[in-house]
N, C-alpha and C positions, 0 to 999 in steps of 0.2 A: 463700243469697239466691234467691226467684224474683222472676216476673216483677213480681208485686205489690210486692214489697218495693224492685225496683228504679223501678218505675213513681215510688213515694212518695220515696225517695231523690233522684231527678231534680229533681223538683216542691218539696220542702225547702228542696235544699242552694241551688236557684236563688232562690229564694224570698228565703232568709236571704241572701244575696248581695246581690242587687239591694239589699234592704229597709238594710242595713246599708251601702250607698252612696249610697241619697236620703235615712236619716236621717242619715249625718254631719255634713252642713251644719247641717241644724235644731240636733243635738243641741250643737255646738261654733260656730256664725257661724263658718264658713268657706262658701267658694263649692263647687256642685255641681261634682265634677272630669267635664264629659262625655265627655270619651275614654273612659273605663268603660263609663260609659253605654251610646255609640253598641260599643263592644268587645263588650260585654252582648249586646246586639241583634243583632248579627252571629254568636254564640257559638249564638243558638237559631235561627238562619235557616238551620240545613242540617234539621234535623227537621221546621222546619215543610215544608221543601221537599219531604222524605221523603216524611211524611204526605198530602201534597199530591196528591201523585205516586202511594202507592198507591190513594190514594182516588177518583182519576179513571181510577185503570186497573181498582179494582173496579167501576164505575160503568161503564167501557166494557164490558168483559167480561158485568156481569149481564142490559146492555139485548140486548150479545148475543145470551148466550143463552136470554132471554125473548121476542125477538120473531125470533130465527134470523137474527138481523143479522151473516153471519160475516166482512164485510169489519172489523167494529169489533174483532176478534181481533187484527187488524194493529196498530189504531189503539193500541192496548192497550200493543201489541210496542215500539212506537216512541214514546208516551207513556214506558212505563218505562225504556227505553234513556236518551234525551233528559233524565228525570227523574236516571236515578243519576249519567250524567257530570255535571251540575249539582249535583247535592248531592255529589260525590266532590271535585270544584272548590271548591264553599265548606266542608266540612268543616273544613279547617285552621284557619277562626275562632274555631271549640271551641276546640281545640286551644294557641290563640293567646294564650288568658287566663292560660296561663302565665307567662307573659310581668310579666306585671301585678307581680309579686313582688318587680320590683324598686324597688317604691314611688316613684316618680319622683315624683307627687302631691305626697309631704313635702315636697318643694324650695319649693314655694308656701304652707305652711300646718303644718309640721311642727310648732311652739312652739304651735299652739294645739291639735291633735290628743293624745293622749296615745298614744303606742308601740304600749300592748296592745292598745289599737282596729282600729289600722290592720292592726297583726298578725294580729288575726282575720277580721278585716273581709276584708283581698287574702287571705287564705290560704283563704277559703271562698270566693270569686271564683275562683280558679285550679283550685281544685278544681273547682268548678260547671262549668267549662271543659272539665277533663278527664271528669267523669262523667257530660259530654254528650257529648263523642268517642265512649265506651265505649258509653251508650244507642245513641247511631246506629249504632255497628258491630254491636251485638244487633241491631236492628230488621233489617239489611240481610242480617247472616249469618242471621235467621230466613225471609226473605226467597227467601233461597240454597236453605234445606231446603225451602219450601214447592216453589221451581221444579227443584229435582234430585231427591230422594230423604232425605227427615226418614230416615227407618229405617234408613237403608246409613250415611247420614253422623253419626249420634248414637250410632249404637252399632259401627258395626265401622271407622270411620276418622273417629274423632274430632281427628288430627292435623291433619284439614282446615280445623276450626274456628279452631285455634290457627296455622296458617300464615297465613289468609286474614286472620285478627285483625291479623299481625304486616306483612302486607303492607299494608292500611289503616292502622298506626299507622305506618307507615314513612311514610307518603306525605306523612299527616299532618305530622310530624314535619319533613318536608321542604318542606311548606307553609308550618309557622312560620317556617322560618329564613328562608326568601322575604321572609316576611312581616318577620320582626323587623330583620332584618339589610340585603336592600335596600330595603326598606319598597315590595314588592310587596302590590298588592290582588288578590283574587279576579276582578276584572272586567279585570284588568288583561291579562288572554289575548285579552281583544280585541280588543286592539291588537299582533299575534306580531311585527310588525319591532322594534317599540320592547322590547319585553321579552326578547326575543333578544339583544340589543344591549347592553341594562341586565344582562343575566347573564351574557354574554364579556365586560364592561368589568370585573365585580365580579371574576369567577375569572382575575384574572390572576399570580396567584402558586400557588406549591406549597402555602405556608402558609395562604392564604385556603381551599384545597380542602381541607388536613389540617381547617382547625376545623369546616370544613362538615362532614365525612366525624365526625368528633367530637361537632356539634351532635346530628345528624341520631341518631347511632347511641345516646347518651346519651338523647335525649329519647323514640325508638321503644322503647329498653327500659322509660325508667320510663312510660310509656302502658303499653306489654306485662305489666309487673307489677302494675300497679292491675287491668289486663284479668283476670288469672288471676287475681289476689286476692279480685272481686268473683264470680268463678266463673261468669264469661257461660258457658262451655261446659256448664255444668251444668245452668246453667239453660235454657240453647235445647233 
């Protein structure tokens, strides 16, 4: 796979995803389930944020160094700082579509859906999920090469690529369960008393920690497996 092929993969499978959760209703008179929906929209909100983010920081940098503006090198510094903790924060909503699999939806509407619908339908939702996780860890670990060293780090310690992946998919990972389990939001850090509080109430047993330590570790690999499967290192 390179970059092309992942670019069109992204753009597809999200494509097919959405398209196959606003025609359900049309196709079967059932109601639009919009948790999906709004799940959806939160799922591509860490790349646009990406995007966002390198583009105002190639845009500080170039008026830089066109007009020898070197204070804007700063602005540049602290645009992309600012920009990655934000997209590192909402990342886990990729991630989150996982989630989705467990068809809750059918509880309202199963007798008129037909099985293999739904089957395809979440299970390219979930994926669209994870093969946004995997784009935004490309973009960020290309990201890495352009500000370290492309040459040192693609060819004589490629181990880096796959640590830094596994440490993103870890976080990830840890984001969901936030997310699924105490039904933490992303915005929800900014409020730190209350979510301090909602995470010592939750872990209070050994057992609540084993399945955390469980969730976490289960869900970082299978991200880490689709990672190396789709061959990001190869292709950055």
């Amino acid at each position: 796979m390179n970059l092309s092929t992942l670019f069109i993969t992204v753009v597809l499978i999200n494509l097919f995803a959405y398209m196959s959760i606003r025609f359900r209703p049309i196709l079967f008179k059932t109601k639009l389930f919009k948790p999906m929906i709004w799940n959806f929209k939160l799922s591509m909100l860490p790349m646009i944020i990406l995007l966002v983010t390198l583009s105002l920081v190639g845009i500080a940098i170039t008026i830089g160094n066109t007009y020898e503006i070197f204070w804007l090198f700063d602005v540049a510094i602290v645009l992309l700082l600012i920009g990655v903790v934000i997209w590192l924060i909402m990342l886990p909503n990729s991630g989150y579509l996982i989630t989705e699999l467990n068809m809750t939806h059918r509880s309202e509407d199963g007798d008129l859906v037909p099985i293999w619908y739904d089957i395809v339908s979440v299970s390219s939702f979930a994926m669209s999920g994870i093969i946004n996780t995997i784009a935004n860890i490309a973009i960020i670990q290309i990201l890495m090469l352009v500000l370290i060293d492309p040459e040192v780090i693609t060819q004589k310690n490629r181990i880096f690529l796959l640590i830094s992946g596994f440490i993103i998919n870890t976080l990830v990972a840890i984001g969901v369960y936030l997310g699924r389990q105490i039904r933490f939001n992303s915005w929800d850090l900014l409020h730190p008393k209350s979510f301090i509080k909602k995470l010592v109430n939750h872990f209070n047993s050994l057992q609540v920690f084993k399945e955390f330590v469980l969730f976490v570790f289960m869900h970082a690999s299978f991200f880490m497996i689709i990672y190396y499967a789709m061959g990001i290192t190869r292709i950055i």
